[in-house]
Structure formats: structure tokens, C-alpha cells
KEKE-165876 format. One record per residue (C-alpha): residue number from 0; y, z, x; residue in one letter. Coordinates in nm, 4 decimals, m for minus. Example, Ala and Ser with C-alpha at 12.3 -4.5 7.8 and 13.67 -1.06 7.14 Angstrom:
BEGIN
> seq_v_w_u_type
> 0_m0.4500_0.7800_1.2300_A .
> 1_m0.1060_0.7140_1.3670_S .
This chain:
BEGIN
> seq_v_w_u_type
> 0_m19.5758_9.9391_14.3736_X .
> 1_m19.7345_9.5751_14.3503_X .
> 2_m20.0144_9.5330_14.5787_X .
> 3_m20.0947_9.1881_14.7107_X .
> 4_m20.4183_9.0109_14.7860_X .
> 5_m20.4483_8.7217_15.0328_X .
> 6_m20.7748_8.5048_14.9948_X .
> 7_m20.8941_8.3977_15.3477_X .
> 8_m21.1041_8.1140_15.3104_X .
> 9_m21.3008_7.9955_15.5990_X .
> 10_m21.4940_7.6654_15.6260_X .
> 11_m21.7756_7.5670_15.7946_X .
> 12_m21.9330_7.2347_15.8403_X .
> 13_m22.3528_7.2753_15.8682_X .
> 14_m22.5639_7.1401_16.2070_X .
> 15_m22.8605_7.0087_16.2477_X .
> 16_m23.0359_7.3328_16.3207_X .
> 17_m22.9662_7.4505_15.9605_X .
> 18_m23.0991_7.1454_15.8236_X .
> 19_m23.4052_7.1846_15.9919_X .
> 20_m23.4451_7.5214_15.8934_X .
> 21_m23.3661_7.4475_15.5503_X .
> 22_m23.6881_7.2425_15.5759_X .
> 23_m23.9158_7.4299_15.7528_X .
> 24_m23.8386_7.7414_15.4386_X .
> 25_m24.0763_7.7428_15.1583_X .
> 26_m23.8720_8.0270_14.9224_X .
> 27_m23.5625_8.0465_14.8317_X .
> 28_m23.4142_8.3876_14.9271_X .
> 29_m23.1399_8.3798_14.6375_X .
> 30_m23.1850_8.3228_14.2421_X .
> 31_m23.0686_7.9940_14.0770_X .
> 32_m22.8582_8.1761_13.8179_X .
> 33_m22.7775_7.8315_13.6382_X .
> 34_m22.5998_7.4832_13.6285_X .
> 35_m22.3449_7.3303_13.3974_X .
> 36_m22.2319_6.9665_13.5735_X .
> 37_m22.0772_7.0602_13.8882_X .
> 38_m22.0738_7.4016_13.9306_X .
> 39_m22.4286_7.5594_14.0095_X .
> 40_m22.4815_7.9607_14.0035_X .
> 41_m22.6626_8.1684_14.3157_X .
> 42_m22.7423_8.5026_14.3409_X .
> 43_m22.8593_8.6086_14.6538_X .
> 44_m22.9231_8.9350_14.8183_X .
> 45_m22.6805_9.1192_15.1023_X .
> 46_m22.6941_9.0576_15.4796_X .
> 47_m22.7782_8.6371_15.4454_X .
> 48_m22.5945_8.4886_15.7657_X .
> 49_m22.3756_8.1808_15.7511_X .
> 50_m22.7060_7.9582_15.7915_X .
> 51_m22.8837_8.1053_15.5200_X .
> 52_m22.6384_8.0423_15.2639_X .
> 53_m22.5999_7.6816_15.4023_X .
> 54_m22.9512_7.6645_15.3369_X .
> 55_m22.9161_7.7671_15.0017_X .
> 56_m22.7079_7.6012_14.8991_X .
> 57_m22.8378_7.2806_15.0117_X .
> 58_m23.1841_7.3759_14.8378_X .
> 59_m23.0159_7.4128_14.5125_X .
> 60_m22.8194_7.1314_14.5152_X .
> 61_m23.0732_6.8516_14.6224_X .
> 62_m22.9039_6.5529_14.5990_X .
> 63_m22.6656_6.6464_14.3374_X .
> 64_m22.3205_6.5221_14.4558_X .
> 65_m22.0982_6.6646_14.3129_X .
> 66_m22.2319_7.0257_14.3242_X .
> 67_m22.0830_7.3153_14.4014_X .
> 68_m22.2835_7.6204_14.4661_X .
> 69_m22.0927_7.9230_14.4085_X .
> 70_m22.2365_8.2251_14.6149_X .
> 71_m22.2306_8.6648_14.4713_X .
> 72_m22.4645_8.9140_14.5151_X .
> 73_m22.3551_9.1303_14.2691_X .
> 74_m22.4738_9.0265_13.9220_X .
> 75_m22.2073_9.1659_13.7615_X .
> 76_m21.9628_8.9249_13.9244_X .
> 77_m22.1080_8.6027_13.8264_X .
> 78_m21.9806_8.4623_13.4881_X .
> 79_m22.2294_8.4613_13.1934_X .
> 80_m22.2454_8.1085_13.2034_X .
> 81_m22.1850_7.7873_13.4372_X .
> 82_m21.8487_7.6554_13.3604_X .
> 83_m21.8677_7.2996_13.3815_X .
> 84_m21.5834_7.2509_13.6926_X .
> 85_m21.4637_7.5088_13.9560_X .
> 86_m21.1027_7.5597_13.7952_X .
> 87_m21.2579_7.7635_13.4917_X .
> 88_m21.3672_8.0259_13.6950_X .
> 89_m21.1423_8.3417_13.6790_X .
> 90_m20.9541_8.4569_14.0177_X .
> 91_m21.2351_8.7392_13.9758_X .
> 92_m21.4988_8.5612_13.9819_X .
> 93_m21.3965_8.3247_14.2739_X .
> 94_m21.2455_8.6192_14.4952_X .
> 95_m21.6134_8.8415_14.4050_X .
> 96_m21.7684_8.5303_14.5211_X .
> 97_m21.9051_8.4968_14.8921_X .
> 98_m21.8083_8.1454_14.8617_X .
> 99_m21.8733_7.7995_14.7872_X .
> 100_m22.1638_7.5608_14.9382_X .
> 101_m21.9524_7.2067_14.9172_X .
> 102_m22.2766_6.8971_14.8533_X .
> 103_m22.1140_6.6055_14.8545_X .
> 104_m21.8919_6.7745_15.1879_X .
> 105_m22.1587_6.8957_15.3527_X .
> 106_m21.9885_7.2541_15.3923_X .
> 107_m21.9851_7.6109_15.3036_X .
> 108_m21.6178_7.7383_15.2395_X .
> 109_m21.6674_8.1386_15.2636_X .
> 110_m21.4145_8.3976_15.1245_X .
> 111_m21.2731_8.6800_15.2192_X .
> 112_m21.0124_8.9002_15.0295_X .
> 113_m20.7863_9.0738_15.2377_X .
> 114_m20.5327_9.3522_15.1387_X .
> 115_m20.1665_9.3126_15.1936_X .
């Protein structure tokens, strides 16, 4: 018996309340886990909500367009190193993930796996 797996991917544009709270933070709840070009590394604990992440995301990234900030909080999940685009990382990685803060969109894309 083959079982399936459906990614449900839900995206999310940020307001003008997160930005302001992204300002008004002086730490970083998650761990910049590393860079390569595009692709930027996060680490962050359980429970954040949607604006937390936004805000994370946006703190790592700067002004860095592109950047992608890819979102686990398992260590285990996260690749070694940074590929240097979004296409090298493994189906694993990417459905472990919690999802991706977008820069130069201005979104987080969040993923779900769900069982078929």
C-alpha cells in the first residue's frame, strides 16, 4: 500500500502591524542557522504565531532581495549547509520546514503536510 502526501501551502501577505512589531523587537527569537545567496537558514523554537515568523524573517533578511528564509524547529531537519537556491533542498527538508519568509514578496508561504 502506497501512501500519499499532499503539501498544503498557505500564503500570507504581512501588515503593517507586523512591521511595526518587527521594529519595536530587540532579539531575535529564532537562530540564523546560515546563508548561501538566496536561501537563508532559521531555527526557531515551537509555538511562534504567523507574525512572529513574519518578523523573522524580515529581521534576517534586511534588505536582501532575493532571500528566502526557510523556517524548522527541529535541528535535525535543516540541511547541513545553505544550498545556494530553493530547488536543492530535498522534499524532506522543504515538507519538515514550517515554511518560507518570501523578501523580495513581502510574504510568508507556510506548509503543512497532510496525509492522504
Amino acid at each position: 500500500m502506497k501512501l500519499g502526501l499532499t503539501l498544503m501551502l498557505t500564503v500570507g501577505f504581512s501588515s503593517t502591524a507586523v512591521v511595526g512589531a518587527a521594529q519595536d523587537t530587540d532579539a531575535a527569537q529564532c537562530v540564523h542557522k546560515g546563508t548561501n545567496e538566496m536561501v537563508t537558514m532559521l531555527l526557531c523554537p515551537e509555538g511562534l504565531d504567523r507574525e512572529m515568523l513574519v518578523m523573522e524573517g524580515k529581521l534576517v533578511c534586511g534588505d536582501r532581495k532575493p532571500c528566502g528564509a526557510w523556517i524548522w524547529v527541529r535541528e535535525e531537519d535543516l540541511p547541513l549547509e545553505a544550498p545556494d537556491s530553493h530547488d536543492k533542498l530535498t522534499e524532506q527538508q522543504i515538507t519538515s520546514s514550517l515554511g518560507v519568509w518570501m523578501n523580495e514578496h513581502d510574504q510568508l508561504v507556510t506548509i503543512q503536510a497532510v496525509q492522504n
